[in-house]
N, C-alpha and C positions, 0 to 999 in steps of 0.2 A: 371425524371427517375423512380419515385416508382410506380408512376402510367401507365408508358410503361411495368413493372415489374409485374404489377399486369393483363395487359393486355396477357402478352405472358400465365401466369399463366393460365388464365381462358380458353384461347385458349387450351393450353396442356391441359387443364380437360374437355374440351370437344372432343377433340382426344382423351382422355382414355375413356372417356364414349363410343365413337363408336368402341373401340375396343374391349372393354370388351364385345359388346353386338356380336362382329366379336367371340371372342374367346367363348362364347355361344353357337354361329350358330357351331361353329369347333369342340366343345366337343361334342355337340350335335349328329352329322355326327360320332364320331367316336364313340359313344353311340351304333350306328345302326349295327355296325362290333362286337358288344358283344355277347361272344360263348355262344352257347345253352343250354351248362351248368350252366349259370346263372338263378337266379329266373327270371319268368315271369311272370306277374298281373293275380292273384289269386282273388277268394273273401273268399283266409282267409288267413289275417294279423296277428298282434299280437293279437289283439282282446285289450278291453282293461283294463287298468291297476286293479290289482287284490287287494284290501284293505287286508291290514295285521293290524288285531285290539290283537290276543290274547297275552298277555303278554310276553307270552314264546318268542315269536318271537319279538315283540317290546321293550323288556328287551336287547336285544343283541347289540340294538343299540345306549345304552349310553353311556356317556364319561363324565370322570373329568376334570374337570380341574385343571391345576399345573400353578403357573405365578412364574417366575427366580424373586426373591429377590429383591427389590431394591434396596437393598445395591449391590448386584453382579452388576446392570444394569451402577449404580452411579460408581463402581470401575472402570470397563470399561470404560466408559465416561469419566473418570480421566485421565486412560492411553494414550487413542484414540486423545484424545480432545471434546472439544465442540460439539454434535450431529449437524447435518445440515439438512431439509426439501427437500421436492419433488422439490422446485422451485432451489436449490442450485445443486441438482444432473443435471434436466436438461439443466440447465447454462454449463454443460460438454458435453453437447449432441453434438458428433463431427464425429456422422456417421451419414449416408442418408440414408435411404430405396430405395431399385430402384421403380418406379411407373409399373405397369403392362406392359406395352407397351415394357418395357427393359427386362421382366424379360426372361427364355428362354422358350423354348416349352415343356421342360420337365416339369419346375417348375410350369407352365401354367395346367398343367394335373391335378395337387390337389388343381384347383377349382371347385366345383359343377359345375352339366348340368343343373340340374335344381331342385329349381330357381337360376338366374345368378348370382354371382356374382356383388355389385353396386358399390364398390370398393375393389383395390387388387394393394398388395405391394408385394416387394421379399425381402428378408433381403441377406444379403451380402455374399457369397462364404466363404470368407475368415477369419469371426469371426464367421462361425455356423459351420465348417467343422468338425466332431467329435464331434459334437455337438446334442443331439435328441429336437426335440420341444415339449412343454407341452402346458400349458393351457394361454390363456388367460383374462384378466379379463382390467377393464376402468375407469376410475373418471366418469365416468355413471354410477357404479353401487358405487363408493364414497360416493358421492354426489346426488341428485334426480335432481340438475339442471344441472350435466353431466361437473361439472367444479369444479377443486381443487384449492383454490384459483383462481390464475385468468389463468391458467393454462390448459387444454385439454389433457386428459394422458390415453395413452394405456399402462399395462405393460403385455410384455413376458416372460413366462418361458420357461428353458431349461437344459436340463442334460446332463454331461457329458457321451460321451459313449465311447469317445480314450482316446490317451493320455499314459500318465501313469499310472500304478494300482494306488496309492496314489490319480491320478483325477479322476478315475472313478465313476459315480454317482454326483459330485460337482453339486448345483444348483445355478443358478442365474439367474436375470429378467431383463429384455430390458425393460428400462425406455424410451416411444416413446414421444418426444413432439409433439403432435396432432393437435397443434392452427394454423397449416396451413395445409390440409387433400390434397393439390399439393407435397407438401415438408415435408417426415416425417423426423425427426431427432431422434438417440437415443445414447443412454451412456450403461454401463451395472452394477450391482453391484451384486456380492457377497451372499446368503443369508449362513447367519451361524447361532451357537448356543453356547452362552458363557457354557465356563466348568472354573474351578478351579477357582470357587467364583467370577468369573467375571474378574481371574486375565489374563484370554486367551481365543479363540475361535478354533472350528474346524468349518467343511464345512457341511452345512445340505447335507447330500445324499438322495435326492430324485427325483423322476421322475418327479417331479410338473406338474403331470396330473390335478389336480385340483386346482385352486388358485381363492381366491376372495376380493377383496380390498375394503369396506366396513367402513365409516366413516375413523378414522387416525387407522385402523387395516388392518393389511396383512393375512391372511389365508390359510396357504399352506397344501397340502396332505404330508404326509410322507410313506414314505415304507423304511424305514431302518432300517427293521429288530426289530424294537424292538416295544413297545404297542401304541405307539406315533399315532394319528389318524390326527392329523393336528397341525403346528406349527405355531404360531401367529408373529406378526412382527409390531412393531408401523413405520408410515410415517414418525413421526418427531423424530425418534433415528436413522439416516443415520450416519453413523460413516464415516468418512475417510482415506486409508488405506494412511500409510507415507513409504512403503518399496515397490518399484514399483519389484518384485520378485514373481517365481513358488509359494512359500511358501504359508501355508493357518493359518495365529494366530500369535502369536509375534513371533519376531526373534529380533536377534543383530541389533539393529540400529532403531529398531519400530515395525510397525504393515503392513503384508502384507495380501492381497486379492486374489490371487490366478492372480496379473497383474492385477488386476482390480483397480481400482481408490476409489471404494465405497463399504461397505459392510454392508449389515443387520442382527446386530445380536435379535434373536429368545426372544422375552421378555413373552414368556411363551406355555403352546400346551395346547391338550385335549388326554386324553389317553384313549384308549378301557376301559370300564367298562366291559363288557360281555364275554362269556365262549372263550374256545377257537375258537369254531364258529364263531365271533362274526364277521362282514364285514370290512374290510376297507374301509374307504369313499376315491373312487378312483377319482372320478369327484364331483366336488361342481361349485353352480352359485347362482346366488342373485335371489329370488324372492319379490319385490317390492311391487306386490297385494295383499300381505297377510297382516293379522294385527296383531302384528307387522313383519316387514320386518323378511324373511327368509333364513336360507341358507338350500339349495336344494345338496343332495348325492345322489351318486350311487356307485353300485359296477360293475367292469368290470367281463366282461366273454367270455366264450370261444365261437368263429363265431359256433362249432359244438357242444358245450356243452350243456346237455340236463338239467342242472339247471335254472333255471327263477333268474331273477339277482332283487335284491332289492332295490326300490328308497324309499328315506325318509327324510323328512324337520326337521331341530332342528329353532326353535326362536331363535330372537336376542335378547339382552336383552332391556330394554328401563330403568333401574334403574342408578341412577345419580353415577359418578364414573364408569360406566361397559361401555364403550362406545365402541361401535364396536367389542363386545365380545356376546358371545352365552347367554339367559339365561337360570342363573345356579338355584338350590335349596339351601337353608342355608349349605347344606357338600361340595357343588362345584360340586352335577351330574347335567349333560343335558339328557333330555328328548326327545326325539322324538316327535311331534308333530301329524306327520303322517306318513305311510309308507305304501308301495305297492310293488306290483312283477311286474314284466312285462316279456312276452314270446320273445320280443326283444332277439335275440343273437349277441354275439358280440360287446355288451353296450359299450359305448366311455362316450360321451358328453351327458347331462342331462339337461335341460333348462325347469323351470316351470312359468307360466304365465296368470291369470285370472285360468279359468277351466282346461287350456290346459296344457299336459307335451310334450315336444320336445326330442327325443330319436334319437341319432345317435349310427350307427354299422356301424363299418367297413368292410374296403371291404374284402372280403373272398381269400384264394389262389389261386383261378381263377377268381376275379371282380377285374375290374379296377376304380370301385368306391362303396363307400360306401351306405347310405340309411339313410334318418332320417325320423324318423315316427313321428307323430301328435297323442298323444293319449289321450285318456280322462280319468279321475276316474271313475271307472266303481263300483258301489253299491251294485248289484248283481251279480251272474252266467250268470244268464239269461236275460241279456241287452243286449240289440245287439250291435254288435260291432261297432266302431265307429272308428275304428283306420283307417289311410292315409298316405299315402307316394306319394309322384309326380311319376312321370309314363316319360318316354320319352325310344328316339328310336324306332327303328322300330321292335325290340323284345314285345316293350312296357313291359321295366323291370322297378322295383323299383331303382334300383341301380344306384340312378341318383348325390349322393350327393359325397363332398368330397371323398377320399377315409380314410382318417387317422384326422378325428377332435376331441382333446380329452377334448373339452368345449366348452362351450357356452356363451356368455357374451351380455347380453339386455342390451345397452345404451337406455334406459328408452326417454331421454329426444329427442332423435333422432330417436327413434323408429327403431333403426337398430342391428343384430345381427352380436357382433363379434369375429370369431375364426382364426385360423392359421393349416395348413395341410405342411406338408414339409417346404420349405422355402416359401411360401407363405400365408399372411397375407391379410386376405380378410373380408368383411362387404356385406351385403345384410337387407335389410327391411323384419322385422317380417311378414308386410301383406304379401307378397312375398311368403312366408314359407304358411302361411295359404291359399294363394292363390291357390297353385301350391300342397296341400295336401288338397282342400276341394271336 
């Protein structure tokens, strides 16, 4: 039986592979009906990326950092119970993704034209309702051999956007078990942040437009209002909530998650160091070809805003003890390592790699997709441009990719790129991106 099981399997992945390349031909086709009002293939792009060296401006992009107490973490863990790992949360894993072929034609729309889509999931009606989608991130970019423990893991983010005023903003992450890429499964948990010494939690509010999962550390963007630049998270401190309830931190009788079963609470952030000016890192991704490994920001902007938006790399650290944390100086600031502008509008997702930076914009209030550019460091003014974007329809516009992707995540060991737009979770090969922008 496991092995007729494993045949029906192979069979539906290759039905989804010709469908996905049907659904291709289809976006493609309606690529060609895009109003004239859209960009059309110019020979002049973003041009490319602009080096930012003078202090002034690379001053603004530092951050301290602040780690919650051990004692607060240990207090919690008292209350909670015993923390539990990635392998225990997907042991809960008791939803399905639907595979592409199920998902519907609307949810189908926020996959790129081009390049296609090489797989694609839909997550479920019923627990994203009121729900906005953020970032993506993998045990690809964990791990360099693309496995956590013996595990294959995609995690989602997402924020609240109904609901109650009280849930409004709440974040929390789609733990995907990935070890069969026919059948995905997920769980969700909670992400929070202990307050009163560790004797309770409230709920991170944030859009979790940027997230990166990085050795046993979690990485989230914050926008909650206050200096907070990203908020850290360890793998193996999954707490368990005991009060299946709305409620978000202790109540009478235990500890609740907002209904959730699992919840991560925040074991330390990085806070703006810089003026008031200073960027949010609104989108983060792991760069692997740097030495040492990097985490890659950017700041979002407006599709018609005449500000150039700024990308820039802090290091990881590689000192014993600092594992999966940014490095810092003897006071706790992070440094910028690099940073750039880019004429890109509309900045989303930011993916850096070898030479290359990857720039996704969304799609504007009359595109029905978005645009991701290929652009290069550019040394001088006067380099010629080097920047690319795939081209399709019969317009022959840019505006060929997602319409709403707000990251980007290189699974390294697979060589594949993966984000989520609406309710759809999708993956495509790097070469693809290069192919289809050279």
């Amino acid at each position: 039986m496991k092995q007729r099981g494993r045949h029906r399997r192979r069979r539906r992945g290759r039905a989804l592979r010709a469908f996905l390349s049907g659904t291709a031909l289809a976006l493609t086709a309606a690529a060609t009906m895009i109003s004239a009002s859209q960009a059309t293939v110019t020979d002049d792009g973003p041009g490319d990326l602009k080096p930012l060296t003078a202090s002034a401006e690379t001053g603004k992009l530092r951050l301290t950092e602040n780690r919650v107490p051990q004692a607060s973490l240990d207090r919690l863990a008292a209350g909670m119970g015993r923390p539990v790992g990635v392998g225990a949360v997907l042991d809960g894993a008791d939803r399905t993704l639907r595979d592409a072929i199920d998902c519907s034609a609307t949810e189908r729309r926020a996959l790129p034209v081009s390049p296609a889509a090489s797989r694609a999931y839909c997550w479920n009606t019923d627990d994203t309702e009121g729900w906005q989608p953020g970032a993506v991130t993998t045990s690809g970019d964990a791990d360099d051999d693309g496995v956590w423990g013996s595990n294959r893991v995609i995690l989602s983010g997402w924020s609240r956007s109904g609901g109650t005023v009280a849930d409004r903003g709440l974040a929390r992450v789609g733990f995907v078990n990935a070890g069969d890429l026919n059948h995905l499964t997920y769980t969700w948990a909670l992400l929070a942040v202990p307050v009163d010494e560790g004797r309770d939690y409230r709920g991170l509010v944030s859009h979790v437009s940027g997230m990166v999962w990085y050795q046993d550390k979690l990485l989230v963007t914050a926008d909650d209002g206050d200096r907070a630049a990203l908020y850290v998270y360890d793998m193996n401190r999954v707490q368990r909530a005991t009060v299946a309830g709305d409620a978000v931190g202790r109540v009478p009788g235990g500890w609740s998650a907002n209904g959730y079963r699992f919840v991560l609470p925040a074991i330390g952030s990085y806070q703006l160091s810089g003026g008031s000016d200073a960027p949010h890192p609104a989108t983060v991704s792991l760069d692997r070809s740097t030495a040492p490994d990097s985490l890659v920001a950017g700041e979002w902007t407006l599709d018609d805003g005449d500000r150039n938006a700024r990308l820039w790399r802090y290091p990881f650290s590689t000192a014993p003890g600092h594992e999966g944390l940014l490095a810092t100086s003897a006071t706790g600031r992070v440094r910028a390592s690099e940073a750039y502008e880019t004429k890109v509008t509309g900045v989303r997702g930011v993916l850096s790699y070898g030479a290359e930076w990857y720039v996704t914009r969304a799609a504007g209030p009359r595109d029905k997709q978005g645009t991701l550019w290929r652009q290069d460091a550019g040394q001088s003014d006067d380099k010629a441009d080097t920047s690319e974007a795939a081209v399709c329809g019969a317009k022959e516009t840019h505006s060929c990719w997602s319409p709403q992707t707000e990251s980007l995540s290189y699974w390294e060991a697979t060589g594949e790129v993966w984000t989520q737009s609406g309710r759809a979770l999708f993956a495509l090969p790097l070469a693809s991106i290069d192919r289809t922008t050279g």
